[in-house]
Legacy VTK file of the C-alpha trace (Angstrom):
# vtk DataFile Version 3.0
C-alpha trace
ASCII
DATASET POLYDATA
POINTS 583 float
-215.174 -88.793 -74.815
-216.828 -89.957 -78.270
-219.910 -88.561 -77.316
-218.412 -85.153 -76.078
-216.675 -84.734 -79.476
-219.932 -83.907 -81.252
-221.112 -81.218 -79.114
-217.903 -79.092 -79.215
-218.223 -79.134 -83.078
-221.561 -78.587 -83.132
-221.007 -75.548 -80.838
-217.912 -74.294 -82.891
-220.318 -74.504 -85.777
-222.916 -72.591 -84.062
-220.822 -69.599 -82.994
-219.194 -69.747 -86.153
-222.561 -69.216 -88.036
-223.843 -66.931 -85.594
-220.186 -64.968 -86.508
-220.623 -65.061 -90.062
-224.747 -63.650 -89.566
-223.282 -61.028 -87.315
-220.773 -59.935 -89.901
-223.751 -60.056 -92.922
-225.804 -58.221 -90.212
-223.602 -55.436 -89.206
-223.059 -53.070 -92.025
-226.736 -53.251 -92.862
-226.989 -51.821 -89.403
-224.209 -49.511 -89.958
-225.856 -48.057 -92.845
-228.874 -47.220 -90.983
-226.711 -45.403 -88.291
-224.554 -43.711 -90.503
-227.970 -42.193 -92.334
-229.813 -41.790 -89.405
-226.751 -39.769 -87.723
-225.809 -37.831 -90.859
-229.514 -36.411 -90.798
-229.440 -35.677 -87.356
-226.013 -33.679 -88.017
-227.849 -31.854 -90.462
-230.364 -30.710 -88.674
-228.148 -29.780 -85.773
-226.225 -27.960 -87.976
-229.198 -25.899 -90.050
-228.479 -23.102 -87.086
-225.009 -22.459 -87.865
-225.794 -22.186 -92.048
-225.029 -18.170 -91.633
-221.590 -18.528 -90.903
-218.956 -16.917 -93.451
-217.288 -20.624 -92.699
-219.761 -22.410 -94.226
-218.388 -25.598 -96.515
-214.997 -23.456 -96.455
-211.737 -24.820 -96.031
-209.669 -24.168 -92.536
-206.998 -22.238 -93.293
-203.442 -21.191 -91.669
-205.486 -17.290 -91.956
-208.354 -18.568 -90.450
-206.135 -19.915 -87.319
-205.638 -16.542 -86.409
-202.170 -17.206 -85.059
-200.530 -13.794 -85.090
-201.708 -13.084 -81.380
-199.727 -16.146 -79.948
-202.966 -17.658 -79.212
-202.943 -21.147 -77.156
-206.562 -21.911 -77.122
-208.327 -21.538 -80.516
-211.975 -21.909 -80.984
-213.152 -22.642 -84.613
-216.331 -24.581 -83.360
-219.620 -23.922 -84.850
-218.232 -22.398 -88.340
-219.103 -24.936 -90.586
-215.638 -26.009 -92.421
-215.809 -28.490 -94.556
-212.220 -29.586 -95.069
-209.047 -28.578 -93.373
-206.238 -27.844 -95.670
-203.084 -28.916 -96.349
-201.346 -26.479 -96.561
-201.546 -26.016 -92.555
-199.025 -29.201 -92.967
-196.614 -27.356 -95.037
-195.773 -24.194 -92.999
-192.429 -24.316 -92.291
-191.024 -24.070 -88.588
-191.076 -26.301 -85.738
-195.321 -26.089 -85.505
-197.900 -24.337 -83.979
-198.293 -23.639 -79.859
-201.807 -24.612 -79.808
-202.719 -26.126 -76.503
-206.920 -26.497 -76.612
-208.561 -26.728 -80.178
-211.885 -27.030 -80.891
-213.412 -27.575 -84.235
-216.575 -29.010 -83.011
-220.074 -28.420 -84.739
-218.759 -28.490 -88.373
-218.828 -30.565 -91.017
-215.986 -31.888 -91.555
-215.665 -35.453 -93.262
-212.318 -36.585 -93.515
-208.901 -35.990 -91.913
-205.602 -37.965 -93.025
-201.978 -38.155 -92.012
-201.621 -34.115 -92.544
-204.125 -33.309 -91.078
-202.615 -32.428 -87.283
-199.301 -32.872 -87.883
-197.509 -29.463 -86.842
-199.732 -29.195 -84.277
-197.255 -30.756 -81.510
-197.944 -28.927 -78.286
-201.650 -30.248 -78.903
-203.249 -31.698 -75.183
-206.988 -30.511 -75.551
-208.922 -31.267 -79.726
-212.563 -31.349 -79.779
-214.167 -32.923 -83.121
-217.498 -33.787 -82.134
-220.621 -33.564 -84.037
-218.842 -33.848 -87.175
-219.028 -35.969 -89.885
-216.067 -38.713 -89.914
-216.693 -41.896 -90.590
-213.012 -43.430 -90.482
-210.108 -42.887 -87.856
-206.582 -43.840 -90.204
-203.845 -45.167 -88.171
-202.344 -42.102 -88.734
-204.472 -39.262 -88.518
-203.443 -38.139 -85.266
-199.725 -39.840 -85.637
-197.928 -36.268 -84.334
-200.476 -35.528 -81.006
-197.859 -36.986 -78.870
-199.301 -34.766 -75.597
-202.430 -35.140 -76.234
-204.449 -35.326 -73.091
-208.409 -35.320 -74.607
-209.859 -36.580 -77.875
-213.524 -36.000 -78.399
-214.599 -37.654 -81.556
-218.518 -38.164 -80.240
-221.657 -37.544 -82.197
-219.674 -38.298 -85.684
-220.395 -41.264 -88.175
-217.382 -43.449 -87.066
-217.759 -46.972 -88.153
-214.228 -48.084 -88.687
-211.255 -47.481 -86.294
-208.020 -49.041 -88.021
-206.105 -51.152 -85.650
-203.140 -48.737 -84.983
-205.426 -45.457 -84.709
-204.762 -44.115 -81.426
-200.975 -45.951 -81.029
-198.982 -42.640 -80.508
-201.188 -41.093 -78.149
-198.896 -42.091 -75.526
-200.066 -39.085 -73.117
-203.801 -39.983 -73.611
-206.129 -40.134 -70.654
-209.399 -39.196 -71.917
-211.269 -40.628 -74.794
-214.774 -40.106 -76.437
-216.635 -41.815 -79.341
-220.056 -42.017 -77.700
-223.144 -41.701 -80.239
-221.036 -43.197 -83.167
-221.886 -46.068 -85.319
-218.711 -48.547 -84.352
-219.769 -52.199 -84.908
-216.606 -53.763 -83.497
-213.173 -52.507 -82.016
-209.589 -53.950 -82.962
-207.656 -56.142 -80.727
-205.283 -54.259 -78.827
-207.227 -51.143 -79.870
-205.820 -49.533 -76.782
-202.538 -51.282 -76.146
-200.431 -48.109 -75.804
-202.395 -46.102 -74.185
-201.202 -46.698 -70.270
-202.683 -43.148 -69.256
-206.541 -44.091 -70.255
-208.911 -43.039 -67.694
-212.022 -42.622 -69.330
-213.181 -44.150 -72.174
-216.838 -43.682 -73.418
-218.199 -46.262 -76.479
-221.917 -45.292 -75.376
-224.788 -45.087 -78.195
-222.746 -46.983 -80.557
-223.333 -50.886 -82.782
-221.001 -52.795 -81.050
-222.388 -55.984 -80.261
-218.613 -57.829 -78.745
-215.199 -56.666 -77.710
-211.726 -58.632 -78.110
-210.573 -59.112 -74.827
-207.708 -57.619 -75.278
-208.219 -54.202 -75.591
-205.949 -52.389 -73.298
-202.280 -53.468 -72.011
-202.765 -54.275 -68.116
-199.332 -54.425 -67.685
-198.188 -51.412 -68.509
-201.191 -49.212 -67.463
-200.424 -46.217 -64.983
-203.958 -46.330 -62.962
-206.900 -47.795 -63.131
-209.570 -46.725 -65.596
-212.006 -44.686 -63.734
-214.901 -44.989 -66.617
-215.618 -47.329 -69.238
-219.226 -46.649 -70.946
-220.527 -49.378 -72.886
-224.165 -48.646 -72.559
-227.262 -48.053 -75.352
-225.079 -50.694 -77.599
-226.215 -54.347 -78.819
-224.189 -56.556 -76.389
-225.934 -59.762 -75.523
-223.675 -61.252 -73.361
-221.545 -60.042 -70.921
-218.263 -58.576 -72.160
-215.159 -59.196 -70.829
-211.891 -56.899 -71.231
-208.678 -57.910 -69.542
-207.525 -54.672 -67.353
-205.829 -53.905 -63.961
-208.816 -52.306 -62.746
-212.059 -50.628 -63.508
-213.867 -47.836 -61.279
-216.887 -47.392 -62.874
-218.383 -50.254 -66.075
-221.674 -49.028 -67.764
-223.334 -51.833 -69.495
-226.600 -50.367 -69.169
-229.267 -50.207 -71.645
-228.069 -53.865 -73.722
-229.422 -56.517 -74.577
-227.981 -58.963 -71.927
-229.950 -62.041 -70.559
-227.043 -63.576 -68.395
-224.284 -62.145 -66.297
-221.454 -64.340 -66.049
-217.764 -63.668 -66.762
-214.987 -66.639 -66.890
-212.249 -64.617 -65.143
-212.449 -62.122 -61.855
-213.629 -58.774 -63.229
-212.176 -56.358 -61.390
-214.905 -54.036 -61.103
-215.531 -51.214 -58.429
-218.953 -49.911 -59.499
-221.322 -51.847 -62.048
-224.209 -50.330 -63.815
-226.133 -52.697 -65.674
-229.682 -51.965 -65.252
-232.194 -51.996 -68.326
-230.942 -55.251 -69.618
-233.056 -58.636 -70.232
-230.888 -60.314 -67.571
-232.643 -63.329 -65.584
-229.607 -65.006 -64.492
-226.633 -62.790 -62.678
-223.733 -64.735 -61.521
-221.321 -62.660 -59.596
-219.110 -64.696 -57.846
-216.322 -63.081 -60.436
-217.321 -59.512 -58.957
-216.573 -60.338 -55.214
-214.313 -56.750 -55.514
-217.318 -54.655 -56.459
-218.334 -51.641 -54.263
-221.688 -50.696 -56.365
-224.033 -52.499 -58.142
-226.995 -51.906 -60.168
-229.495 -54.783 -61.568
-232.724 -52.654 -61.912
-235.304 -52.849 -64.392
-233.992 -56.737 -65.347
-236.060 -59.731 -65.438
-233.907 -61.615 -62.374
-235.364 -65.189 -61.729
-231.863 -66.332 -59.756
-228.969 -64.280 -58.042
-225.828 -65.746 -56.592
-222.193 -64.852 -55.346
-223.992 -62.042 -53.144
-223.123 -63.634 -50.018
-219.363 -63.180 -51.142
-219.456 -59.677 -51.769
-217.404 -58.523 -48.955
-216.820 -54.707 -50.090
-220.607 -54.457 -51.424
-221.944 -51.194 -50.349
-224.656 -50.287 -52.955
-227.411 -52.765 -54.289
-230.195 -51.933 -56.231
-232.422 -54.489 -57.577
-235.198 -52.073 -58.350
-238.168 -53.419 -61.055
-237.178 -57.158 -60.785
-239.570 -59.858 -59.155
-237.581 -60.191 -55.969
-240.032 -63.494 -54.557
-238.738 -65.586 -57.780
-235.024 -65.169 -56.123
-235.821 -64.502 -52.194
-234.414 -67.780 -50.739
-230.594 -66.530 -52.171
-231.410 -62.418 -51.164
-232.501 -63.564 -47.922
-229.085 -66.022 -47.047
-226.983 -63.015 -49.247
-228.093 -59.414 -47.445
-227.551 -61.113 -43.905
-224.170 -62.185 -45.236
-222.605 -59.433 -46.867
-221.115 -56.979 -43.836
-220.329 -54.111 -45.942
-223.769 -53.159 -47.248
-224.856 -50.016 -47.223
-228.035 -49.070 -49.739
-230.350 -51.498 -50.697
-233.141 -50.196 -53.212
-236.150 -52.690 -53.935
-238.115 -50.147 -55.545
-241.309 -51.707 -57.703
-240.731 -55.121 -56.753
-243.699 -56.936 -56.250
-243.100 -56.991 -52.341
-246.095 -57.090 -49.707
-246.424 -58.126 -45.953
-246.278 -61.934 -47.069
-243.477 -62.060 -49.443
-241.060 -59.704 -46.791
-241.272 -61.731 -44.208
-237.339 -62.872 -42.841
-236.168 -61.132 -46.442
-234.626 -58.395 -44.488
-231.617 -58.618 -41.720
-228.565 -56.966 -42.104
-226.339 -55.003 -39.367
-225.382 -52.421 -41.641
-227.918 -51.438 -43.589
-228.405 -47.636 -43.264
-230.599 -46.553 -46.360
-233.704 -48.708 -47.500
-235.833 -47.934 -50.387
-239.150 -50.080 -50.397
-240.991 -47.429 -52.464
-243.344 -48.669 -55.218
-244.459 -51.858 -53.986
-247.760 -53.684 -52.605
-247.761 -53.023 -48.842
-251.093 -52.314 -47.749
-251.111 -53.135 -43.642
-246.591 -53.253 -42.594
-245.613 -54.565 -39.148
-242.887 -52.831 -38.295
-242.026 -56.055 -36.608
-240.831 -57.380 -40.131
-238.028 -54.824 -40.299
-236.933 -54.752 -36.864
-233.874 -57.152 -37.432
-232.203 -53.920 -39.474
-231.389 -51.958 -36.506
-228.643 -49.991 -38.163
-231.571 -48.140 -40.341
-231.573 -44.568 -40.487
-233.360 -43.824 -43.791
-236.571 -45.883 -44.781
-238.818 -45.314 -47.421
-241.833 -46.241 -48.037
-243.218 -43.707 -50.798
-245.836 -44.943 -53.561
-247.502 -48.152 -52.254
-251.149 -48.728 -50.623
-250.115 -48.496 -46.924
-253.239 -48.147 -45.214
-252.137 -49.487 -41.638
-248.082 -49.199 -40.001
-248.851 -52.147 -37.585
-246.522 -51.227 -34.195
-245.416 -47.921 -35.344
-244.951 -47.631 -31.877
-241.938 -49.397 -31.825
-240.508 -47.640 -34.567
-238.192 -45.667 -31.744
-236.945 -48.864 -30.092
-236.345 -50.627 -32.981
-234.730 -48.420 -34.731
-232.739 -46.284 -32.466
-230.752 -44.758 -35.514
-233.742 -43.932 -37.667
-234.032 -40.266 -38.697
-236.078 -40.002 -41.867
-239.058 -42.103 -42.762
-241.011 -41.068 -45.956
-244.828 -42.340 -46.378
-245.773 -40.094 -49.056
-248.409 -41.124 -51.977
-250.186 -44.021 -50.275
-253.644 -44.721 -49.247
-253.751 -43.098 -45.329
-257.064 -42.597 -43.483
-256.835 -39.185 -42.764
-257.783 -39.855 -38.231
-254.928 -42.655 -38.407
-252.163 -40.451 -40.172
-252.802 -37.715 -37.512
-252.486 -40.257 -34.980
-249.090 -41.657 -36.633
-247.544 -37.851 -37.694
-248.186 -36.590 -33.911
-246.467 -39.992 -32.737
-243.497 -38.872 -35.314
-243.520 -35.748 -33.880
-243.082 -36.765 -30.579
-239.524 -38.804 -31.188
-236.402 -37.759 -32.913
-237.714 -39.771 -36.021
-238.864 -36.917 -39.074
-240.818 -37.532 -41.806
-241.250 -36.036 -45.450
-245.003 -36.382 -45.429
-247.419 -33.871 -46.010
-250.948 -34.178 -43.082
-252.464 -33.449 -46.145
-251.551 -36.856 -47.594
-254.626 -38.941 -46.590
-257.955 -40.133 -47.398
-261.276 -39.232 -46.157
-264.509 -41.498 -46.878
-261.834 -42.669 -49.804
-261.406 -39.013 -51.185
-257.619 -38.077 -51.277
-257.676 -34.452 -49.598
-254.712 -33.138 -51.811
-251.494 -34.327 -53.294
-248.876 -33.710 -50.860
-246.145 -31.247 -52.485
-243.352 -32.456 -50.766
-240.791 -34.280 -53.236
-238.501 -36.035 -50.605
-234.977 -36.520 -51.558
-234.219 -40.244 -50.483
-230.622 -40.783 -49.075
-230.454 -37.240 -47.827
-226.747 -36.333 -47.895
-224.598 -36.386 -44.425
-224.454 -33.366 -41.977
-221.432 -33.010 -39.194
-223.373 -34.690 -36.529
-224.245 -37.823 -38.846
-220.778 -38.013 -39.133
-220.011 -37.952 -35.524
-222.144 -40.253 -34.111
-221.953 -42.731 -37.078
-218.154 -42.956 -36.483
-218.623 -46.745 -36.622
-219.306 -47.236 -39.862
-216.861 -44.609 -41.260
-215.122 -47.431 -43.239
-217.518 -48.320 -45.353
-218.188 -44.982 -46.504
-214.733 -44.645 -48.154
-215.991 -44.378 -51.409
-219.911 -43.763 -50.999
-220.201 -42.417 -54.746
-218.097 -43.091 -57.521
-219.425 -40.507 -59.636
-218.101 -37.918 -57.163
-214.627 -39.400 -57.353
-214.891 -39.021 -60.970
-216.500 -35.175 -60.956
-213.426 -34.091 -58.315
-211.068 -36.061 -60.669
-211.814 -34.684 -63.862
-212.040 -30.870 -61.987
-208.887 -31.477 -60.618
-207.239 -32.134 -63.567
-209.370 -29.348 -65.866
-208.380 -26.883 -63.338
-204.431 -28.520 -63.110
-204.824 -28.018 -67.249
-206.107 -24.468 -66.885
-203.127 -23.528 -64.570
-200.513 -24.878 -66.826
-201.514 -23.193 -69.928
-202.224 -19.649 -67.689
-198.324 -20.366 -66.228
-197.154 -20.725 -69.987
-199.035 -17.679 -71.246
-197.639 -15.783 -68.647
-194.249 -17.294 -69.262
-194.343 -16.188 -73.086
-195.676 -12.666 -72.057
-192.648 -12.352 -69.567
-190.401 -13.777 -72.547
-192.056 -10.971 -75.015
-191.544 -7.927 -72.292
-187.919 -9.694 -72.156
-187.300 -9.244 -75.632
-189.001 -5.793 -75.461
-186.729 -4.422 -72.505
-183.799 -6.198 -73.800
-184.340 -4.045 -76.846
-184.714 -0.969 -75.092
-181.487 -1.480 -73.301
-179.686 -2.038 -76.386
-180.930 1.167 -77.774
-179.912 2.726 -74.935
-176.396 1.571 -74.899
-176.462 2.658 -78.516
-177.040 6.192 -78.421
-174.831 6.270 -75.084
-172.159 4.866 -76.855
-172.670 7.449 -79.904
-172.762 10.320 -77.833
-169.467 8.946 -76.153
-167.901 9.067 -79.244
-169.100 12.561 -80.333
-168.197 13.672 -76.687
-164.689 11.794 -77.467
-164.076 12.957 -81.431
-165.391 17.150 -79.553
-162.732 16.978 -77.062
-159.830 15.613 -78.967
-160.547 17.813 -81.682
-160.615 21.043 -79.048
-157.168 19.778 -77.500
-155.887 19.851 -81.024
-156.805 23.128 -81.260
-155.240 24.412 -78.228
-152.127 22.368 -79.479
-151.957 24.066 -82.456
-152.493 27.592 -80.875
-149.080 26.874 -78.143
-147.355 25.702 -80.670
-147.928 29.108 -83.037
-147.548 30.985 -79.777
-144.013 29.611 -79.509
-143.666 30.244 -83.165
-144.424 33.692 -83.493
-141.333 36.204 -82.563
-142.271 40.154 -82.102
-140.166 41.700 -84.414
-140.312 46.250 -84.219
-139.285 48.488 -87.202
-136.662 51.535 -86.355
-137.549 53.755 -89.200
-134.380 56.105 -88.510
-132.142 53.596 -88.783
-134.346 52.053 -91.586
-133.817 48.828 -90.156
-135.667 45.821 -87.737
-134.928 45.182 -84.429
-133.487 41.781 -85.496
-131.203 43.450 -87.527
-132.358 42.772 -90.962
-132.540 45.936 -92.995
-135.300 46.982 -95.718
-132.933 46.204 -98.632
-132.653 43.068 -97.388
-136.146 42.151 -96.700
-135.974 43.967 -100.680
-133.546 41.285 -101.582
-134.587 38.455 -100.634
-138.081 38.785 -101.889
-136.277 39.588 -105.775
-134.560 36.381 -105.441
-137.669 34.645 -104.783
LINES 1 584
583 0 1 2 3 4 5 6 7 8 9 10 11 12 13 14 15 16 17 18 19 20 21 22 23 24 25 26 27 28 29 30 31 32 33 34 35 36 37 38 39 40 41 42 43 44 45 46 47 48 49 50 51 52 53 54 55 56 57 58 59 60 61 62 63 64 65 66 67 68 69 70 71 72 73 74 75 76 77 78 79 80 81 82 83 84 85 86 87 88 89 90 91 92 93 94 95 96 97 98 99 100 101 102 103 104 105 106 107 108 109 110 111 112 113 114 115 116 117 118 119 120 121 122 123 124 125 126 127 128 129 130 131 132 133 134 135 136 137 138 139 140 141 142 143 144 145 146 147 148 149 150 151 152 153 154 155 156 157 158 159 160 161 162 163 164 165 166 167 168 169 170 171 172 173 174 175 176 177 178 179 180 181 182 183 184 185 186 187 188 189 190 191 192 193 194 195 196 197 198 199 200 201 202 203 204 205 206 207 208 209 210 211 212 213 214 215 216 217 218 219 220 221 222 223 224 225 226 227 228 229 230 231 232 233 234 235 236 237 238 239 240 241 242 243 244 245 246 247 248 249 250 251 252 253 254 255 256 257 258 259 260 261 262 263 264 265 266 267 268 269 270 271 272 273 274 275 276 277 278 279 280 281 282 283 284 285 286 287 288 289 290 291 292 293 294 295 296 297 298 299 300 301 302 303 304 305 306 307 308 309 310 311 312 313 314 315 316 317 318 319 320 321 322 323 324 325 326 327 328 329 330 331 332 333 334 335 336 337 338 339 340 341 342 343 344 345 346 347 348 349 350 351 352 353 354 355 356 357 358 359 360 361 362 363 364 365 366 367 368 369 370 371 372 373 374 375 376 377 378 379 380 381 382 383 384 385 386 387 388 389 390 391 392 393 394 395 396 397 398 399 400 401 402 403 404 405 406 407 408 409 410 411 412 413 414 415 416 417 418 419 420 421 422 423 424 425 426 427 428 429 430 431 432 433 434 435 436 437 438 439 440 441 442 443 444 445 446 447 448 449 450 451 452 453 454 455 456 457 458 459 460 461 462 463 464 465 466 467 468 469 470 471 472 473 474 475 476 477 478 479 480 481 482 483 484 485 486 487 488 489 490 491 492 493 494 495 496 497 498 499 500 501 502 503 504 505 506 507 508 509 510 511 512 513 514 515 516 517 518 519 520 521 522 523 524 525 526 527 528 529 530 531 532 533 534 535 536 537 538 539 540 541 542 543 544 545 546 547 548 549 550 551 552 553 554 555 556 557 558 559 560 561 562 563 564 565 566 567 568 569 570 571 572 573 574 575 576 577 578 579 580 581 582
């Protein structure tokens, strides 16, 4: 124990100094980014000068709202500011479902920024100029679906920056300058699906980023590649489909904990040492273009269905490939493209039962017994493009061996001309095809012509593959996770695009509401004045008739007798004389 005591110090001190040159190293390299990124902005954005936009500030009149508009494009315009007075308007906010303010130059946004912009699920800000993501900058986007903050100058992401994106599933900062994330960066964001941190500084994470608990699926991409990691990262999550680490500067892979990991890509590293005993889950795995001396945890791999340890040195590893591929059921693909293989070196390297698609392209075979492959019986695709095949010892075997071959591709190697006639007619004679060209041969060491055939390797499935290949239906569940992805994110771009059509053509069914409503009441209006003028018409005529029956009745005929100088009522002309003197 008192010898064990110095090392862990001297290791604590060690990562601690190695901590305190990363954090005198980083904004050094953050400055470079930052400049280097801010020129290439500028030169992006030299095409768009001629805009009326240009270095202007984003306006309410400039939003163009009048029109009810859910989707507003301001992209390419060259603001320079956004201002606040959009913050100010008064009402409940604006119905914008999709904005896009990409391709401008804007350089800062604060807590006013977005915040009547509510109904918000789509905003595009890349190829900006931001440098700093506030914790509350987009504090109101409470639906938002999409953020797009790639090609900026992000360095800094305060801790609480994306908290009250609650509905977030999609997020991009790819080709930013972020040296380092928060802990818990991601903590309440349980709808995260795709998060992309590609062509950015960061050289660690915390691994705590996200809250597995609480998350709704898995997250079908995380994109860590073209950063500086130099060891493998870990982040603590329920699951991941697809991991990009590709393009780093990592020598060994090895992880503490199980990663749960469906699909790897982690090629174009310095890796020599690849421990993945904590992968046993993975589907898909990709180690080209490494420097692999030693491999193990292969043999444990039991839902493996893709390897590809293209541009290693497989003979410094064989012993543990040759024990792994017999071992792992599941195994689909196996690429060993520019490998340093030849007839000595392959020898007992290959057996496998379900092997269906094998890519030995760009290696050293000169003279290949077929005999050396003949323990892969499941083949059906072999390729054998780009290497200095001069003899295929036993070709004639090639239909017994492999009664489930149906492509074999020879192109771009070093064929006497007599022998590949010989082995094409032989090909031509079984139910085995082949993407090479006659022309594709030597004669008297003079290549006749370059063959123009460009074979497709792993050709996809037609109905009858399917049919007869019944058997191995299970393992090709998920052959591709980048398909999964493409259906997934057309699925929901499409499930977006019908929402905000059924919403515009709610609001124009409100608005020809509103419009017929309106014609109804002016309808009932002028009925309901002509009722009354109809109403006031006929109870004036009765009053006239009223008036004339009651004069009628009034109104006594009265005849003059001028003999007896008198009327017929009996009143005389002196009295009528009379009466009128009194009055």
């Amino acid at each position: 124990m008192g010898k064990m005591q110095p090392t862990k110090r001297s290791t604590i001190a060690s990562l601690t100094l190695a901590m305190i040159c990363l954090a005198g190293i980083s904004p050094s390299h953050g400055d470079e980014c930052v400049s280097m990124k801010r020129d290439r902005h500028r030169t992006i954005m030299e095409e768009y000068r001629h805009s009326p936009n240009w270095d202007g500030y984003l306006t309410e009149d400039t939003l163009n709202l009048q029109n009810n508009e859910t989707e507003v494009d301001l992209s390419r315009q060259g603001f320079k500011e956004v201002h606040w007075h959009l913050s100010s308007v008064a009402g409940e906010g604006y119905d914008v479902f999709d904005l896009n303010l990409a391709f401008n130059n804007l350089e800062e946004l604060n807590e006013l920024t977005f915040l009547k912009f509510y109904s918000l699920e789509m905003l595009n800000l890349s190829n900006n100029r931001l440098q700093m993501i506030s914790n509350l900058t987009f504090g109101s986007l409470i639906r938002l679906v999409e953020l797009d903050l790639s090609f900026n100058l992000i360095h800094t992401l305060e801790r609480q920056a994306f908290d009250r994106l609650y509905a977030l599933e999609s997020l991009s900062l790819r080709e930013n300058c972020l040296v380092t994330l928060a802990p818990n960066q991601f903590h309440f964001n349980d709808h995260l699906s795709s998060v992309l941190l590609d062509h950015n500084q960061l050289a660690f994470l915390p691994p705590v980023l996200f809250d597995p608990v609480t998350m709704v699926d898995e997250i079908y991409e995380f994109d860590l590649s073209n950063n500086n990691f130099r060891r493998m990262p870990y982040v603590e999550i329920k699951e991941i489909a697809l991991l990009k680490i590709d393009n780093n500067h990592i020598e060994t892979l090895t992880v503490n904990k199980t990663f749960n990991v469906r699909a790897l890509q982690i090629q174009h590293n310095n890796i020599y040492d690849a421990d993945l005993f904590k992968f046993s889950r993975a589907e898909h795995i990709d180690l080209s273009h490494n420097n692999l001396d030693n491999i193990v945890g292969l043999h444990e791999m039991n839902q493996l269905e893709y390897l590809d340890l293209s541009s290693n040195n497989v003979s410094r590893f064989d012993y543990n490939l040759k024990y792994s591929i017999r071992n792992i059921p599941s195994l689909v693909t196996l690429r060993l493209q520019n490998c340093s293989l030849n007839e000595h070196n392959i020898q007992g390297l290959l057996a496998s039962e379900s092997i269906l698609n094998l890519d030995l392209s760009q290696n050293n075979f000169v003279r290949l017994n077929v005999s050396e492959l003949a323990r892969m019986h499941t083949l059906q695709y072999l390729s054998l493009n780009f290497n200095y095949l001069r003899e295929l010892i036993n070709y004639e075997l090639l239909g017994l061996e492999f009664p489930f071959l149906e492509l074999v591709s020879l192109s771009f190697n070093r064929w006497n001309c007599t022998y590949y006639d010989q082995l094409n007619a032989f090909l031509n004679r079984t139910h085995i095809r082949s993407t090479s060209d006659p022309r594709d041969c030597y004669i008297n060491g003079t290549h006749v012509t370059d063959s123009y055939i460009t074979d497709a390797f792993e050709p996809q499935y037609t109905m009858n593959h399917v049919k007869r290949d019944m058997t191995v239906l299970r393992n090709l569940g998920r052959n591709t996770i980048y398909f999964m992805y493409a259906l997934f994110s057309t699925m929901r771009a499409q499930g977006n695009e019908t929402y905000l059509h059924q919403i515009r053509q709610d609001r124009q069914l409100d608005v020809l509401e509103r419009d017929v409503d309106r014609l109804l009441g002016m309808l009932a209006f002028l009925v309901a004045i002509f009722a009354c003028v109809l109403f006031a018409a006929v109870a004036y005529g009765g009053f006239l008739l009223v008036r004339r029956w009651q004069h009628s009745r009034a109104v006594k005929v009265v005849t003059y007798n001028k003999r007896a100088n008198e009327f017929s009522n009996g009143v005389t002309v002196n009295d009528v004389i009379r009466d009128n003197s009194v009055a």
